[in-house]
N, C-alpha and C positions, 0 to 999 in steps of 0.2 A: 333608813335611807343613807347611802354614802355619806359623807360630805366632800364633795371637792375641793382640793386644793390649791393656792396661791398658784398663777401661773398656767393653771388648766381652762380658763376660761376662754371662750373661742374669741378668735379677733378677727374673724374675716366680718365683710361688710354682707347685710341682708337685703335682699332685693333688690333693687336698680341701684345702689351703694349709696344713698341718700344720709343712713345715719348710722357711721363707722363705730366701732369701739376706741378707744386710747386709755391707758395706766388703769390697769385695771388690778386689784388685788384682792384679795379672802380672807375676811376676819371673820372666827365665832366668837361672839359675845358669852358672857358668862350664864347668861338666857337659852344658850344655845341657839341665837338666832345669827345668821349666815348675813354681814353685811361686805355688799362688792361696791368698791370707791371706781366711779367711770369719770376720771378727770377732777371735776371737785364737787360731782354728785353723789351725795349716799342712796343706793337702794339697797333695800332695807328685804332680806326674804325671808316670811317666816315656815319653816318646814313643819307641816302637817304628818304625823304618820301615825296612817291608820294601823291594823293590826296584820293586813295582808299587802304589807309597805314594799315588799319585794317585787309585786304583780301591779303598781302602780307607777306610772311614767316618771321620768326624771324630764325636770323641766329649768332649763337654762334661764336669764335673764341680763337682758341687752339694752339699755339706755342708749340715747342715740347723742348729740350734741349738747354739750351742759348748760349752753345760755342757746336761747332761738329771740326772734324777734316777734312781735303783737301779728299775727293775720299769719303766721309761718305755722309750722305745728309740730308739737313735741312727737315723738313716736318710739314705743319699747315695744321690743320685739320678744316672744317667746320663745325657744326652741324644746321643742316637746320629742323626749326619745322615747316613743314606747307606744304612743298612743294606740287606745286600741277597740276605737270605738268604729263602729262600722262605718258610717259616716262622719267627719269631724266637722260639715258648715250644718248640719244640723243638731248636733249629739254632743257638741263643744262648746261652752261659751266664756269669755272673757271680758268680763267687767268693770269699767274702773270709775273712781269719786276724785274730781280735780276740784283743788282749792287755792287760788289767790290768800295769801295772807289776811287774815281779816275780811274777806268773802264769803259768799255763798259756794257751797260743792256745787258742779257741774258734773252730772251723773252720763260718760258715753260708753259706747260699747264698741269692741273692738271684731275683731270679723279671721278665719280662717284665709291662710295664705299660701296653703299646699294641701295637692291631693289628699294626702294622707296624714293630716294634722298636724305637722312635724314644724310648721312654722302660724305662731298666732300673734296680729298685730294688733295694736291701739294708739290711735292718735289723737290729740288734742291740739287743739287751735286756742292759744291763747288771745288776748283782746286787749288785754292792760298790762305796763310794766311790772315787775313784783318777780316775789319769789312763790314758785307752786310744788304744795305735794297732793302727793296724787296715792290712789292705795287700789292695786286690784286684787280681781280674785279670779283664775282660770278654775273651770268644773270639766270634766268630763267623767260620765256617770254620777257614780257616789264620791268621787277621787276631788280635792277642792285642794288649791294652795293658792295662799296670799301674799302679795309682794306691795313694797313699798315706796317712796324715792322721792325725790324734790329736784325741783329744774327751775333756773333763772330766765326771767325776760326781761330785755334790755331793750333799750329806744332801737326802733329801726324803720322803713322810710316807705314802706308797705300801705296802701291803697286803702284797703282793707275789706270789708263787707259792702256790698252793695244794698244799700238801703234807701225808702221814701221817706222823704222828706217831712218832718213832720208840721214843720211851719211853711210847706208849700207843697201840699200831700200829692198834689199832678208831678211831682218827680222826684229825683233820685239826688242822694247825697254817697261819697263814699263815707265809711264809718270810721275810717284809721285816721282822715284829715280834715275829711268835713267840707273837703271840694263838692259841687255839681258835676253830675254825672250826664254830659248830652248822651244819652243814648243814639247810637246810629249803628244798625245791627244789619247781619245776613245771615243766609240759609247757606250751611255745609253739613248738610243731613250727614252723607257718609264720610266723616271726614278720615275718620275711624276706618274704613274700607282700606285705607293704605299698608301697606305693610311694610311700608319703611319709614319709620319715624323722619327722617332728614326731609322727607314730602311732605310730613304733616306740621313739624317744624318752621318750612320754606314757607306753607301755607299762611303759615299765622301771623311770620314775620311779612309778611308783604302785605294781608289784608290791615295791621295794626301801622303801617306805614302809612295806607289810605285811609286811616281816621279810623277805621271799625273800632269799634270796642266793645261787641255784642256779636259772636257766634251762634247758630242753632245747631247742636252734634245730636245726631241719636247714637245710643247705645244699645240698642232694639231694632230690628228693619230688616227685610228679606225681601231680595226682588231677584227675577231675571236678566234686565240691561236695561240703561236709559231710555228703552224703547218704551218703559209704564209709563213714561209720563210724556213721551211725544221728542226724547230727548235720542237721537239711534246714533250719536256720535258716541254715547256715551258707553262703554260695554267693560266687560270684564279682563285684565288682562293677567301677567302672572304677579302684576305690583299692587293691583287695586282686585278688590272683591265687592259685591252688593251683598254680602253675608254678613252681617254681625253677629257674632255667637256670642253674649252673655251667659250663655249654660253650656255645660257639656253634652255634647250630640253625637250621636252616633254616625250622622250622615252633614256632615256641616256645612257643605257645598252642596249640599240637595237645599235648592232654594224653596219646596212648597214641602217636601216629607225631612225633614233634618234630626225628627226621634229627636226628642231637646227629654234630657234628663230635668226639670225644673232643682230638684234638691241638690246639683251639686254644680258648679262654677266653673268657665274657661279662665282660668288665673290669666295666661299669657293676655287675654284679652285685657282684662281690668287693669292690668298693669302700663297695660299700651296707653287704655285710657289716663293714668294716672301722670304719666308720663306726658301728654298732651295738656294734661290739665295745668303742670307746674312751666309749662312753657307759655303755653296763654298767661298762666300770671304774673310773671316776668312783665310780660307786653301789656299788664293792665287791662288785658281782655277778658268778658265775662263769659262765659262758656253757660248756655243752655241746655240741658242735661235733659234729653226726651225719651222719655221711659218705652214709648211703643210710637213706633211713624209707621200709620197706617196701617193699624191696627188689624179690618178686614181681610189683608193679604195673607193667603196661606203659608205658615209655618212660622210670623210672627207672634203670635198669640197663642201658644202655649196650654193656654189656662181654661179657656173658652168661656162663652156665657155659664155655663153650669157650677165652675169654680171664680169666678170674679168675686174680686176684693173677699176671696177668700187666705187662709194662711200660706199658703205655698204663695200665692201672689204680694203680698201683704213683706214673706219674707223678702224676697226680690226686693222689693224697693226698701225696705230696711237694710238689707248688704248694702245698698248703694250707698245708701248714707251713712254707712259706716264706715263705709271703704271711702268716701270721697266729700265728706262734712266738711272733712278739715281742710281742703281747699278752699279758702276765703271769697274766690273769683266764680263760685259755681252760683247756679239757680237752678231752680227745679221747673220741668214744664212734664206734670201727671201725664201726658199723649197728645200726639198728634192727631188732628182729629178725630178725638175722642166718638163722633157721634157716627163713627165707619162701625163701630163695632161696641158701644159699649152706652151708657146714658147719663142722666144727669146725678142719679144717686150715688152712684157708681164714682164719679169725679168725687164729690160730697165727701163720701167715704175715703179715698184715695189719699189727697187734701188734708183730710186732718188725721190720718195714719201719718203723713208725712211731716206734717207739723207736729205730732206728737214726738217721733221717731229722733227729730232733728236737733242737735242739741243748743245749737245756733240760730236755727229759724231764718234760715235762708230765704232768699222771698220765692213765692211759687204762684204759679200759675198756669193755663190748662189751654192749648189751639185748640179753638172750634170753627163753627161757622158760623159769620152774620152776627147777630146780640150776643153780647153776653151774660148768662142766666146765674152769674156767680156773682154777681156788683157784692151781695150784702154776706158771702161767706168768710165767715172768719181767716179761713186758711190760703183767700184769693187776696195778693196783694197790691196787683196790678191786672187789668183788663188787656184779654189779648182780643182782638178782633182779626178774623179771613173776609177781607172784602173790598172786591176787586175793582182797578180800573178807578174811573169815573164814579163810580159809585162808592166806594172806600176812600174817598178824597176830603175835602176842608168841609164838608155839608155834612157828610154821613159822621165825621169824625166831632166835630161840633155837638152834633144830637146827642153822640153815647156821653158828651162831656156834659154835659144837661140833663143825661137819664142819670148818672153816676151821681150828679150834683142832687138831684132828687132822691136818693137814697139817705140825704145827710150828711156823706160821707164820700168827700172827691177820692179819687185814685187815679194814679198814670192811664193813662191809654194809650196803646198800643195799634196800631193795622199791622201785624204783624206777618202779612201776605196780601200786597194787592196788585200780582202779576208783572212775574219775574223777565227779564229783558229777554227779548227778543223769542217769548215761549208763548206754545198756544194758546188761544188758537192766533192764527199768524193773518191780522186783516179782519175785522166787520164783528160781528156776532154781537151778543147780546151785552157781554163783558166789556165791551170793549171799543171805546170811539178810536176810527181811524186818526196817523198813522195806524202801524203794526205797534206794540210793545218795542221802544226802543232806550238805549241809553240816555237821551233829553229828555224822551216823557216819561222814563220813569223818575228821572230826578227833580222835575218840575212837579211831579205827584206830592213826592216825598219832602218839597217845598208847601203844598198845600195841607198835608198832615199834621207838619209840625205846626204851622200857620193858625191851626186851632185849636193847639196848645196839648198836641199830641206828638208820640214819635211811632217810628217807623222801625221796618227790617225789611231788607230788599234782597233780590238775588241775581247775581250775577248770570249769564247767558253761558250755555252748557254747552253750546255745536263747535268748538274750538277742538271738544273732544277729552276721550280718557277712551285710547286701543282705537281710534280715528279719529279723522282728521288732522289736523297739525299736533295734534295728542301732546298741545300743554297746558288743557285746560281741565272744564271739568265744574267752572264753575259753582252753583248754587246745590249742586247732585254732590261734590264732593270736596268743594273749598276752593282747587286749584287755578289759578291763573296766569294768564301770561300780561306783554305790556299792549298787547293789541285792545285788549279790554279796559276799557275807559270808563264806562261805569260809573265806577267808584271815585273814581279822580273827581268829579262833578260834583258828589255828596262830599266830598272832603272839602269844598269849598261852602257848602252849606254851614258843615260842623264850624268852618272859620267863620264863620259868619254872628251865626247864634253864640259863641262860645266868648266875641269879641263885647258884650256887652251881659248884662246880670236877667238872660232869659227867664230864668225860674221866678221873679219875679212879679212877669207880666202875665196879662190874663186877654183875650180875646176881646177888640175891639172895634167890633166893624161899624160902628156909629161914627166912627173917626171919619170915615170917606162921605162927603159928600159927594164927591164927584167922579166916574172913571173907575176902572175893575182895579180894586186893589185888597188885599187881605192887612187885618193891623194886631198887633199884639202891643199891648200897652203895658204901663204901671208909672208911678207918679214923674214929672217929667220926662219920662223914656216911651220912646213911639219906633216899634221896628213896622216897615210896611213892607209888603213884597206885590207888584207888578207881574201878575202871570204874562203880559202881551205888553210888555211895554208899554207907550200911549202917556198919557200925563193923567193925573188924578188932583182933587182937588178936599184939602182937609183944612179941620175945625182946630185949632188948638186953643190952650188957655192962654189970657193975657203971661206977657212975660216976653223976653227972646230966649232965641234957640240956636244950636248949631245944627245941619244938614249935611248928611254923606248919603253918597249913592256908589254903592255896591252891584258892580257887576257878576252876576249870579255863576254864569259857565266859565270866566277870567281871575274871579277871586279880588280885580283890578276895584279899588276904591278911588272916588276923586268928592274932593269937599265941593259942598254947595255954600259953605258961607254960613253966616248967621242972616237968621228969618225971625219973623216977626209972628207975636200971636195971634190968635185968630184964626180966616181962613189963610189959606197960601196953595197954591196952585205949585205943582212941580215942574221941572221942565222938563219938554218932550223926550222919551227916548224913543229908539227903534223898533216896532212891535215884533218883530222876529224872534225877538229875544225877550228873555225874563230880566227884573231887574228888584234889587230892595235898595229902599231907603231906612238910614236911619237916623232918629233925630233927639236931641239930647236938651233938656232945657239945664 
C-alpha cells in the first residue's frame, strides 16, 4: 500500500463541519507505522497489508478537535477510497476501545455515513477530565486496519447526562454538576418534519425560553395531515412534511406504500436529526428519541409482526445509538404506544438490546397505556404513564407512586399525556370533566401531577396551524409556536415555583391538611401546599416557628405571610377562581 506523504492529507471539514483538521503532518516510524500529528494529537495508523493489498481500500484518518470538554464528544472520521462492499451499513464495521488514563476501556461502535462507504464515523462521549486513547479497527470483508490516537478533556461547563437520582430515586440529577433536574416536558412528535433547520432551531429556542427542558421527537412516524388526530389546521406544506424517512425508500412521500429499504439509511435525515440534537443541548434540553409513533399506522413499521425484535430491527435501533449516544442530552423512548402494534415481550427485548447497545446507558423508557407493566425491568428507568384528564391527575398519579413503592424499588413517574390543549374530544365525554381542554386546566392538572410527587409532559394546541390558519403554529404535532399560545408561560411559573425551594427532597403529605382542598408535599421543616380553588385550608404543624409565602400560581406574584406558629394554623382566604401555593419553611 502507498504511503502518503507529508502534506497530502485532506483538510477540508466532514459533515456538518463539526470537527476540522489543523497541522497535520506524516511520519513513518522505523516500525513502519504511519504516525499523523492533528494539532498536539498523535494518531497512530498501523498499515495491514494483506497479500492482495492493491484490491483493498485506502482509508484516510481524521481527528477532530484535540482537547473537547466532559458530556461533548470526541469524533474520528474515516475516509474509505475504494470500498467495495455491496452494502457498507451492513457489510462495514468500525470499532473502537476508549480509555481514560487509569480507567476501564469503553467498547463503542461507530456507524457508516455515506451511501457508498466512503465516509465511516466514531464518537465518543467523554465523562471525566483526563487524557484518552482510544484504538480502532475498520473491517470490511476480510480487509481490517487499525488505527490509534489520544485526545485531551479539559474542565468545561456542560450539564451532562441525565440521570436518577440515587439518594431520591422519584427524580433526576444532571451527572456533569450534580444540579436537580425539574422535569417539565412536551410533545413535538414531528419536529423533524421541518425542512429547514432555522424552524426547528427557532422552535427550541423559544420552547427552552418557557422553562421546557423535555422534548418528545420521533424519528419514525408517517401520516397524511393533522386531520389523524382531530388536528385539519395542521397539513403539509413545501417546509413541513408528516414523513420521517429514517431509511431509504423508494417512494418517501407515499405516506402508507414508501418501499422503506430497512438495510440502508437516509443519511440527510440523521444528520438533520444530529444537527437538532446539538442545538437542544446548547439549551439544556433533553430530547426524547421515539423509535416508532404509532406504530399500527401504515408504512411505519417496516418490519411487521413476523420480523419484530428481530435483526434487521435490532439493527435500526443500534445505528441510532451509535449515530446519536454521544449526545449527552438524549433518552431513549423503545415507541410510542407500543401496545397499537406490538406487546409486552417485545418492549422486554427492545429494552435491554438497547441497554445492551448503549455505551452510556442512557435512561430509557417506553409510552403506553394506563399502568405500567415495566415497574421491575431492569432496562425501565423511569415510568411513563397515558392517562387522561381527571383521571391522570394527583389520585391516579399517587397510586402508581405506591405500586412503584411496592416493587421495592421507587422510580420517577411520569403522566406523560393527559390531554393536550385545546384537543379532542372538545366538551364532555368520558375523558374529560367540563370546561373543554384548555390552557388553565391543563396547567392546574400539571400542578396536580407534580403535587404527588410526579412530573409531567404537556402539549401545546395545534389549530394555530402548519399550511392553515395563521400558519405559526403547529404546536404539540410539530414544536412550533407563536406568542398567542400561553400555555406554557403558565407552566413556567410552576417550574419557578418548585425550583425556588429543595423539591426532590419532599415526599407526599396529605395528612398535613386538616382542613379545606389542598395538596402537600413535605420533608423536614419544609411544607409546599397548592390550593386547587383557592378557599383557605387549615394545617397540623410541628412545634417550633415558621415563615409563610403564598404564591400566586397564574402571576408567579409572591407576598409573605409572616412567621406562624406550630401547630395548627389556618391560612387566609384567597379567591376560589384561582389556584394558589403556599410555602412554608421552619
Amino acid at each position: 500500500m502507498e504511503t502518503r506523504a507529508a502534506g497530502r492529507f485532506p483538510q477540508k471539514r466532514i459533515g456538518n463541519g463539526e470537527l476540522g483538521l489543523a497541522g497535520v503532518s506524516d511520519i513513518m516510524d522505523s516500525k513502519g507505522v504511519n504516525k499523523w500529528i492533528v494539532g498536539n494529537v498523535l494518531v497512530m495508523v498501523a498499515i495491514l497489508l494483506p497479500a492482495a493489498a492493491w484490491a483493498n481500500p485506502a482509508v484516510n484518518v481524521m481527528q477532530g478537535a484535540p482537547e473537547v470538554h466532559p458530556y461533548d464528544y470526541a469524533e474520528v472520521v474515516l475516509q474509505v477510497q475504494g470500498c467495495a462492499v455491496k452494502n457498507p451499513f451492513r457489510e462495514t464495521s468500525l470499532k473502537g476501545s476508549f480509555q481514560i488514563e487509569g480507567g476501564e476501556a469503553v467498547t463503542v461502535e461507530g456507524f457508516c455515513d455515506a451511501p457508498d462507504g466512503s465516509v465511516q464515523k466514531i464518537r465518543f462521549m467523554p465523562q471525566k477530565v483526563g487524557t484518552y486513547s482510544y484504538n480502532l479497527t475498520y473491517q470490511e470483508g476480510s480487509f481490517a486496519q487499525t488505527f490509534s490516537g489520544k485526545f485531551l478533556t479539559t474542565e468545561g461547563k456542560a450539564r451532562g447526562l441525565l440521570r436518577v437520582d440515587p439518594a431520591h430515586p422519584a427524580h433526576f440529577i444532571w451527572e456533569g454538576t450534580g444540579e436537580h433536574y425539574f422535569w417539565n416536558g412536551t410533545t413535538a412528535y414531528w419536529l423533524l418534519g421541518w425542512e429547514d433547520d432555522a424552524v426547528i432551531t427557532a422552535a427550541l429556542d423559544r420552547l427552552a425560553a418557557l422553562k421546557v427542558n423535555r422534548v418528545r421527537v420521533a424519528i419514525n412516524g408517517r401520516t397524511h395531515s393533522g386531520e389523524r388526530w382531530h388536528e385539519p389546521n395542521v397539513v403539509e406544506t413545501d417546509k413541513f412534511k408528516f414523513k420521517l424517512n429514517p431509511w431509504v425508500s423508494a417512494a418517501p412521500d407515499n405516506p402508507e406504500e414508501p418501499n422503506i429499504d430497512t438495510s440502508r439509511y437516509a443519511l440527510p435525515f440523521w444528520q438533520k436529526c444530529e444537527r437538532m440534537l446539538k442545538h437542544a443541548r446548547k439549551l439544556d434540553i433533553v430530547v426524547d428519541v421515539i423509535f416508532y409513533l404509532d406504530g399500527e399506522d401504515k408504512g411505519v413499521d417496516p418490519f411487521g409482526k413476523e420480523k419484530a425484535a428481530g435483526d434487521e430491527e435490532k439493527h435500526y435501533y443500534s445505528y441510532a445509538v451509535n449515530r446519536l449516544a454521544a449526545f449527552s442530552n438524549v433518552v431513549w423512548d423503545i415507541s410510542n404506544e407500543y401496545q397499537l402494534f406490538r406487546d409486552e415481550a417485545w418492549v422486554n427485548v427492545m429494552g435491554d438490546h438497547l441497554r445492551a447497545a448503549d455505551p452510556y446507558d442512557h435512561l430509557t423508557s417506553v409510552h403506553g397505556h394506563g399502568e405500567f407493566p415495566f415497574r421491575v425491568s431492569g432496562w425501565a428507568d423511569y415510568c411513563l404513564y397515558q392517562s387522561w384528564d381527571h383521571h391522570g391527575s394527583y389520585d391516579f398519579m399517587l397510586q402508581q407512586r405506591q405500586a412503584q413503592l411496592a416493587t421495592g424499588k421507587l422510580k420517577p413517574q411520569i403522566n406523560e399525556e393527559y390531554g393536550y390543549e385545546d384537543h379532542y374530544p372538545q366538551g364532555g365525554g368520558d375523558n374529560l370533566t367540563a370546561p373543554a381542554r384548555s390552557a388553565d386546566n391543563r396547567r392546574r392538572q400539571a400542578w396536580s401531577i407534580c403535587m404527588a410527587g410526579g412530573y409531567q409532559t404537556t402539549g401545546e394546541r395545534a389549530d394555530q396551524g402548519t399550511g392553515k390558519g395563521p400558519d405559526t403554529g403547529g404546536g404539540w404535532l410539530n414544536g412550533r409556536g407563536d406568542d398567542s399560545m400561553v400555555m406554557l408561560k403558565g407552566y413556567a411559573k410552576m417550574v419557578e415555583f418548585f425550583t425556588s425551594f429543595d423539591w426532590w427532597k419532599t415526599q407526599p403529605a396529605g395528612d398535613i391538611v386538616k382542613a379545606g382542598t389542598a395538596w402537600c408535599l413535605a420533608a423536614d421543616k419544609l411544607y409546599a401546599l397548592y390550593l386547587p380553588k383557592g378557599g383557605t385550608i387549615k394545617i397540623g404543624l410541628p412545634d417550633g416557628k415558621f415563615t409563610a409565602e403564598l404564591y400566586d400560581c397564574q402571576t408567579g406574584e409572591r407576598k409573605p405571610l409572616g412567621e406562624i406558629p406550630g401547630g395548627e394554623w389556618t391560612s387566609p382566604s384567597q379567591p376560589e377562581e384561582k389556584d394558589w401555593a403556599i410555602l412554608i419553611r421552619g
